[in-house]
C-alpha positions as CSV (number, residue, x, y, z in Angstrom):
1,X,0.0,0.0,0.0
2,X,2.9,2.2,1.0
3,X,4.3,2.8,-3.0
4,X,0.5,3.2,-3.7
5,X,0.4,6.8,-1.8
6,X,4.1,7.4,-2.8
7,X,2.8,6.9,-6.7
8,X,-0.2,9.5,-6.1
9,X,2.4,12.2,-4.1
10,X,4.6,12.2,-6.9
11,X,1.6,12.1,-9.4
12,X,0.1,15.0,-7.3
13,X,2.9,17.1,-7.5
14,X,3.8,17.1,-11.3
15,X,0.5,17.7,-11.8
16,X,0.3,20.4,-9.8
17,X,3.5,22.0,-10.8
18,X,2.3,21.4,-14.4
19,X,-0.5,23.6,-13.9
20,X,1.4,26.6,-12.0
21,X,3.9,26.5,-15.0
22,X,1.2,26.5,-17.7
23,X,-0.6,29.4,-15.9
24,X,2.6,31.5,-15.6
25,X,4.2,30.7,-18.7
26,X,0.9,31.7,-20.4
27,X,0.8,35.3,-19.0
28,X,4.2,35.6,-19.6
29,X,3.7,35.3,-23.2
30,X,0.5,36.9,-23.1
31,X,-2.1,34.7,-23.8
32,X,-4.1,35.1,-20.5
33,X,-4.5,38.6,-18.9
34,X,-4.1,39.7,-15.5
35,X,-7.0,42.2,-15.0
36,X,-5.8,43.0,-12.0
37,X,-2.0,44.5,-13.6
38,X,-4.3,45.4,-16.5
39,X,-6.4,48.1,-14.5
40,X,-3.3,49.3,-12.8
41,X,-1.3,49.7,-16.0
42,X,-4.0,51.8,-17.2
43,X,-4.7,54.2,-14.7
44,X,-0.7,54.5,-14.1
45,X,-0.4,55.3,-18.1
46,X,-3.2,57.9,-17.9
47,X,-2.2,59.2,-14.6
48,X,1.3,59.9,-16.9
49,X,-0.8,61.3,-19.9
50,X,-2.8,63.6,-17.6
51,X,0.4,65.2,-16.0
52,X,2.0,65.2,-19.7
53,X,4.9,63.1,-19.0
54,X,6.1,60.3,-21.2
55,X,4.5,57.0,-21.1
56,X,7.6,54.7,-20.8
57,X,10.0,57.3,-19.1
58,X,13.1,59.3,-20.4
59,X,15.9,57.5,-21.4
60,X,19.6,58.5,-20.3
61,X,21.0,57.0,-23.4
62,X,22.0,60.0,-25.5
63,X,20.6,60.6,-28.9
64,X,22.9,58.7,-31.3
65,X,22.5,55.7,-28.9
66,X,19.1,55.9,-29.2
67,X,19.0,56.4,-33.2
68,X,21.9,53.6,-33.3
69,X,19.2,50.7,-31.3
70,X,16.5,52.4,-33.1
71,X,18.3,51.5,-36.7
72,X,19.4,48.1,-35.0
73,X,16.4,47.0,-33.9
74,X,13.7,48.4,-36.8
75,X,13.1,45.5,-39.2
76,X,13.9,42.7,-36.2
């Protein structure tokens, strides 16, 4: 009986980590939405466009970096 309940712990746990990978690995690629992070996002970007800063921040990188990434990174 003893390997019986060994068999359903192991069984019980892949499963179980199966589905905790699936659910995160699915709203890291974006295929399920968080509404919560969703509504927060929102009211942080119009909070931003309200105040009439830039969405994403400023960026330190000066101006020929930025063109340089820009160019690197256009057709990609």
């Amino acid at each position: 009986m003893r390997p019986l309940y060994y068999v359903g712990a192991w069984l019980g746990f892949s499963a179980g980590f199966l589905i905790a990978y699936s659910r995160s690995s699915m709203r890291f690629w974006g295929w399920t939405e968080n509404a919560r992070e969703e509504a927060r996002d929102v009211a942080e970007f119009s909070q931003f466009a309200r105040h009439g800063k830039p969405l994403y921040g400023e960026s330190s990188q000066p101006l020929w970096v930025q063109g340089a990434a820009h160019r690197n990174s256009q057709y990609s």
